[in-house]
Each structure stands twice: as C-alpha cells, then as structure tokens.
C-alpha positions as CSV (number, residue, x, y, z in Angstrom):
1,X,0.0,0.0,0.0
2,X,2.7,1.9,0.7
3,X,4.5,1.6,-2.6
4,X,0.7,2.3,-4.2
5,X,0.3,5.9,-2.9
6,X,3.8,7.2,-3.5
7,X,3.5,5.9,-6.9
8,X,-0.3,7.7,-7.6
9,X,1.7,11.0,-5.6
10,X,4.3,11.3,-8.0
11,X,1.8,10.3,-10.6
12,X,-1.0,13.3,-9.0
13,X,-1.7,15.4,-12.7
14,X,-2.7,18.4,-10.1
15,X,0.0,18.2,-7.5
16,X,2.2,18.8,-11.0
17,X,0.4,21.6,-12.4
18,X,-0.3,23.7,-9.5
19,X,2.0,22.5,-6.6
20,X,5.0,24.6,-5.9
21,X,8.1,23.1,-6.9
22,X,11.3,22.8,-4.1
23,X,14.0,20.9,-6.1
24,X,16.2,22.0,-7.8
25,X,15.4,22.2,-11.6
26,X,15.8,19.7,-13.9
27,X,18.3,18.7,-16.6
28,X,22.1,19.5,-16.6
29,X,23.8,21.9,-18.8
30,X,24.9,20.7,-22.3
31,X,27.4,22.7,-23.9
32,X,27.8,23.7,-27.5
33,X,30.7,22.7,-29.7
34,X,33.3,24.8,-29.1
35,X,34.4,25.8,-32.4
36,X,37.6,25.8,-34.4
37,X,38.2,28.7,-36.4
38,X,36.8,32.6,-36.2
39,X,33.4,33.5,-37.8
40,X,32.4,30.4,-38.8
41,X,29.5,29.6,-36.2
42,X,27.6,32.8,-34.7
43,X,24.9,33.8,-32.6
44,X,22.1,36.4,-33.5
45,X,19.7,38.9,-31.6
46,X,17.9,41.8,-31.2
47,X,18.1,44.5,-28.8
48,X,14.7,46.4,-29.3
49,X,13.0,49.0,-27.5
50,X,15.8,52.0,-27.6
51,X,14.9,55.6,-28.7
52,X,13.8,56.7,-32.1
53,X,17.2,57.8,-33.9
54,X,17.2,58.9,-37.9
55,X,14.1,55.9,-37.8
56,X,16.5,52.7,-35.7
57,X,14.9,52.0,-32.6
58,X,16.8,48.0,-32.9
59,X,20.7,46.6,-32.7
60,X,21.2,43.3,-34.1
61,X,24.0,41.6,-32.3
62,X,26.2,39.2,-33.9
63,X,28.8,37.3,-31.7
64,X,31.2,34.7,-33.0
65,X,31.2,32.2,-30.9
66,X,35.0,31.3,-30.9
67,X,36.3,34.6,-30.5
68,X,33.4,36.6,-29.0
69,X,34.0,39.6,-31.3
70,X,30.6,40.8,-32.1
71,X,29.2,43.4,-34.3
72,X,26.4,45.3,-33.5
73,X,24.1,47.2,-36.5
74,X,21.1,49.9,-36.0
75,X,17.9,48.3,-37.6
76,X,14.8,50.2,-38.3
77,X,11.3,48.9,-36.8
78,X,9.4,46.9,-38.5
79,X,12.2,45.1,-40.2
80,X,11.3,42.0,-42.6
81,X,13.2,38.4,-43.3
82,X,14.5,39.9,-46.5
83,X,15.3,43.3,-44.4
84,X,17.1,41.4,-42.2
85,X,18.9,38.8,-44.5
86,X,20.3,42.0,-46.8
87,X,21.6,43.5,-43.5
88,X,23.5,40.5,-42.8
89,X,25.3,39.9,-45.7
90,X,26.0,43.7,-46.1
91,X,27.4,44.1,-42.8
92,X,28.8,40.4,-41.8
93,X,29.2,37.9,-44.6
94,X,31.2,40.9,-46.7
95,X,33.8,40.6,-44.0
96,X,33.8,37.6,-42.6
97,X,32.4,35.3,-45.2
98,X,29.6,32.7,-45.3
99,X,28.8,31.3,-41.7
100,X,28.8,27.4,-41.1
101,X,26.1,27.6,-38.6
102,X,24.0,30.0,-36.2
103,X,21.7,30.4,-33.2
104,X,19.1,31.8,-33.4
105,X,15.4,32.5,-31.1
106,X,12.5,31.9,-32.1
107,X,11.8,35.1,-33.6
108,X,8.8,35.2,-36.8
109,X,11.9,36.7,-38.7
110,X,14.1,33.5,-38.5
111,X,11.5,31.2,-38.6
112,X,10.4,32.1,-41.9
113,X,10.5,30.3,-44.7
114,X,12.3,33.0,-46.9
115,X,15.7,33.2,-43.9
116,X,15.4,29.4,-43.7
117,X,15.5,28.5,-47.7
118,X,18.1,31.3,-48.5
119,X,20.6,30.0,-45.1
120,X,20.0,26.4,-47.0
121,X,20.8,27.5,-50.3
122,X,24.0,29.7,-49.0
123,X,25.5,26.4,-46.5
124,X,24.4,27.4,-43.3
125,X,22.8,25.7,-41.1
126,X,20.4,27.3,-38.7
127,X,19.7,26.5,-34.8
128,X,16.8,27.4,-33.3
129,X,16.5,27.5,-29.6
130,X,14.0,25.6,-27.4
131,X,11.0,27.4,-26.7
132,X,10.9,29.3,-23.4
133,X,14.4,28.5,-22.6
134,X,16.7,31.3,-23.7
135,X,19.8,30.2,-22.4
136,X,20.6,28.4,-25.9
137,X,21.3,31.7,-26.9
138,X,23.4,32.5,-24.3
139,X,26.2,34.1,-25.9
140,X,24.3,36.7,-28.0
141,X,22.1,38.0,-24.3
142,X,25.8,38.2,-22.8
143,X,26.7,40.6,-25.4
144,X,23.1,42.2,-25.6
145,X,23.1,43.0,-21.6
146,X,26.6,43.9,-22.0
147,X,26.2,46.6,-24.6
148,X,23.1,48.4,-23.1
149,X,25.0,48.9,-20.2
150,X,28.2,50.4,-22.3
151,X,25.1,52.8,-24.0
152,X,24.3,53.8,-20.7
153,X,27.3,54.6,-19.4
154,X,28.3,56.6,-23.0
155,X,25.1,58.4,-22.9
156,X,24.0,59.3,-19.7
157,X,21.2,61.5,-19.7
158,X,21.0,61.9,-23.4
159,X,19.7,58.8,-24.9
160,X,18.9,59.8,-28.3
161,X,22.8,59.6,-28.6
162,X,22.9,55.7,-28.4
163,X,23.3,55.7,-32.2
164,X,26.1,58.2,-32.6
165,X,28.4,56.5,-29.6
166,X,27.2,52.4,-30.8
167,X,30.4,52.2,-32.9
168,X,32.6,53.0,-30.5
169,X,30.9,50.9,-27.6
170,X,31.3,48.0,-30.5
171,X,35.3,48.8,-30.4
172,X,35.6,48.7,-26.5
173,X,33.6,45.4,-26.3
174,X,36.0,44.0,-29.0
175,X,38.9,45.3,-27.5
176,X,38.2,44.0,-24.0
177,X,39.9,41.6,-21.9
178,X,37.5,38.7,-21.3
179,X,38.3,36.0,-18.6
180,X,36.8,33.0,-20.8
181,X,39.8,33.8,-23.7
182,X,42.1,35.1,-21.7
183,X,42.9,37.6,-24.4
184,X,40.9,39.9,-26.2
185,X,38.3,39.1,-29.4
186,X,40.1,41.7,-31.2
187,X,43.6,39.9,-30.9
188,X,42.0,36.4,-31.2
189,X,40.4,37.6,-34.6
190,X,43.4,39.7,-36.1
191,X,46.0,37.8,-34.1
192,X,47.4,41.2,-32.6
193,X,46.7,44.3,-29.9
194,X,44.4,47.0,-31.8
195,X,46.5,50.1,-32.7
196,X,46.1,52.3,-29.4
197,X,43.7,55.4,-30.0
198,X,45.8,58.7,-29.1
199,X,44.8,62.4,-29.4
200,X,46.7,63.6,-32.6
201,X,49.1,66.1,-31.7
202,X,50.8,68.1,-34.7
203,X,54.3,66.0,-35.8
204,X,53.1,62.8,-34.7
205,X,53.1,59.9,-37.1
206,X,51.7,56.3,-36.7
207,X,53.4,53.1,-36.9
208,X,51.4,49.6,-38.1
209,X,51.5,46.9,-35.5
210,X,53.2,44.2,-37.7
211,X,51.6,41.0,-37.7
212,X,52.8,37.6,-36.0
213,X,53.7,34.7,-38.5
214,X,50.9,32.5,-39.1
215,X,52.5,29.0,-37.3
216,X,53.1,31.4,-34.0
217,X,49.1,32.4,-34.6
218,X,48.1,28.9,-35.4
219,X,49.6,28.1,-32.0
220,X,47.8,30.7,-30.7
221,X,44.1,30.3,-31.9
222,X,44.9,26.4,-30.4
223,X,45.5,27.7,-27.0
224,X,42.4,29.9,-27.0
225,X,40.2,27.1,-28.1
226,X,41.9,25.1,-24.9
227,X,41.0,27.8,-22.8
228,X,37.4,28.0,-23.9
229,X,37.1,24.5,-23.1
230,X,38.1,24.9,-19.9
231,X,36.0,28.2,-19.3
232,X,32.9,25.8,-20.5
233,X,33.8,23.1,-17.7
234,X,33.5,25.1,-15.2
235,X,30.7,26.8,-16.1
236,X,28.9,23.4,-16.5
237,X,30.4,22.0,-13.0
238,X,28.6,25.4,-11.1
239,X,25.8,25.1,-13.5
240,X,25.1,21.6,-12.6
241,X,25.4,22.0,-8.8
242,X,22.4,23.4,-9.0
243,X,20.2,21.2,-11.3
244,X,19.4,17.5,-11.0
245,X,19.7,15.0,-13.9
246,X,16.8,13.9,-16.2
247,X,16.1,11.8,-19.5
248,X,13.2,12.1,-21.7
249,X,12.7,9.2,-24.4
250,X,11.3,9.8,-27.8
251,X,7.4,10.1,-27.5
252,X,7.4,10.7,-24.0
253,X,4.5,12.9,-22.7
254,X,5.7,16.1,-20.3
255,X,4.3,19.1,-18.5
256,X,6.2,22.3,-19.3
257,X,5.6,24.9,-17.2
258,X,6.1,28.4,-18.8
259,X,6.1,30.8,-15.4
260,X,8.9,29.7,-12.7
C-alpha cells in the first residue's frame, strides 16, 4: 500500500500543475561545440525598444562564438526576413564570409520560410532554440546586456545619442579583456593588440602593428580554443550544482511549465 500511494503521488496530474516546486530544476547543462576557427559559427539577436534615432529603434547583435567579437548594426522597426537577411550579408558575410552555422530565437523573422530557404541555399545551417528557454542563446544575451550597459554609461542623460556613440561601444567590447579567452576578441580575430587610440598632436606619425607569422598564430588560436574548453567546464560544474539529472525518451509525454 505503501509503494501504491507514493507511486499515484508522483503520478497526481494536479499536485504537478499547480503544486510549488522545491528541487532544484531539472536537466544539466549541455554545452555547444566549441568551435575551431573565427566566424564560422555565430549567434544572432535583437536588442529592441531603444529611442527613435534617424528611424532605428533595434541593434542586431552578432557574436562569433570562438572569438566573442561581435558586431552590432542599427535596424529600423518593423524590419522584414529579407530586411534582415540583406543586413547580414552587407554588414557580416562581406567581411567575414559565409557562416557554417547560427543560433538563433524563435523570432517570426528567423522562422520564416524566406531566412530558412536562402541559409539552406547559401551552406548554413540554422539552430533554433528551445522554446521558453533562452539560455541556448546565451552568448548573444551576454553581449546584448553587455552593450546596453556600455550605451548607458556613453550616454547618460542623453539617450537619443545611443546611435552616434554604438560604434565606439562596438570597439571597446571588441577590445576587452575577457576571462573565458584570456585575451581579447580583437587579438584572437586579427592575431594582434588594436592600434592604441591617441589624441593627434601636430608632428606625430603612426606606426602599423606588424603582424605575427601565421604558425606562432596557429599556436595561438589552439590555446584559446583550450582555454574555452576549460572556461565551458566550469561553467557546467557550477551550473550543474544546481540542477538535477533527467532523461526524456522519444514520444514521452511532459508538463512544461512556462512561469517559474
């Protein structure tokens, strides 16, 4: 009997639904691939809602996930799939080339049929995130909360100047130390410190940084990819401190709950 009513508890449809929950959530962190070269897999967002500026009111962020450089270009609202796709190529893939893969939300903009077909036709494949869960896209909200908070420092009291000051808060984020590369994404991606930005003073002249042979870089990019391997393992050890295992089979039937 006993055995009977703890199985029809944890069975109880209501106790489910409605009953608050005091463990600690479910499912471990999985990782993406770490990848292996610069600007071939990314991550994409928005960052809506900011003041009305020459008509952009949105930033699309774009973060490459091996060297966390990210470039971040003023949108106008409402923007459509074919907006957004001719934005992309014009500002990324005439750079950095065709992507192999990114992440994406579940925005009606990638979901469409027109960014889906054209990413198929052009090699690259696109990953959607799971539904109420945003930290598949973590990367790109990183870099979103990051670079409101580098607007707000820049601007102050004058919003309305977010658009004049974004390419400069692009520069310092690229230029940045960050702990999970210990390096910057500026040095990762060119293999070298950015020129330092001085006041000009009348006689002065600049000198190019000269650039490090390409086995020395080579080397390099391998011990940045070590070190974001690492960075990942730890963040899954604290991550999974605080979560408790769980495996769903094919076909199985689950409640999702949508408020925490």
């Amino acid at each position: 009997m006993r055995r009977l009513v703890q199985d029809f508890v944890r069975a109880c449809a209501t106790c489910q639904r409605y009953k608050s929950e005091h463990l600690h959530p479910v499912g471990l962190l999985l990782p993406l691939p770490v990848s292996s070269v610069v600007w071939a897999d990314i991550d994409l967002d928005f960052v809506e809602a900011l003041p009305r500026v020459h008509g952009k009111t949105v930033i699309r962020s774009v973060v490459d996930d091996f060297s966390k450089y990210c470039h971040f270009v003023p949108l106008a609202h409402s923007y459509t799939a074919e907006f957004v796709a001719q934005a992309f190529f014009t500002n990324i893939v005439r750079l950095h080339g065709i992507p192999q893969s990114i992440v994406l939300d579940r925005d009606p903009v990638f979901t469409s049929t027109f960014l889906r077909e054209l990413m198929r036709l052009s090699g690259t494949k696109l990953l959607m995130s799971s539904a109420f869960h945003p930290q598949t896209d973590g990367q790109s909200e990183v870099a979103n909360r990051v670079i409101v908070m580098y607007l707000r420092c820049f601007t102050g009291d004058q919003p309305r100047q977010w658009l004049r000051w974004l390419p400069w808060v692009e520069y310092i984020y690229n230029t940045v130390y960050q702990s999970s590369l210990h390096e910057t994404p500026f040095r990762v991606v060119y293999g070298r410190d950015p020129p330092s930005v001085r006041f000009y003073e009348p006689g002065e002249t600049r000198v190019a940084v000269v650039a490090q042979e390409m086995e020395a870089r080579e080397a390099f990019l391998a011990d940045v990819r070590y070190r974001l391997e690492q960075a990942q393992a730890v963040q899954k050890k604290h991550y999974d401190q605080h979560h408790r295992p769980v495996s769903y089979q094919v076909d199985d039937w689950v409640l999702l709950r949508l408020r925490q």
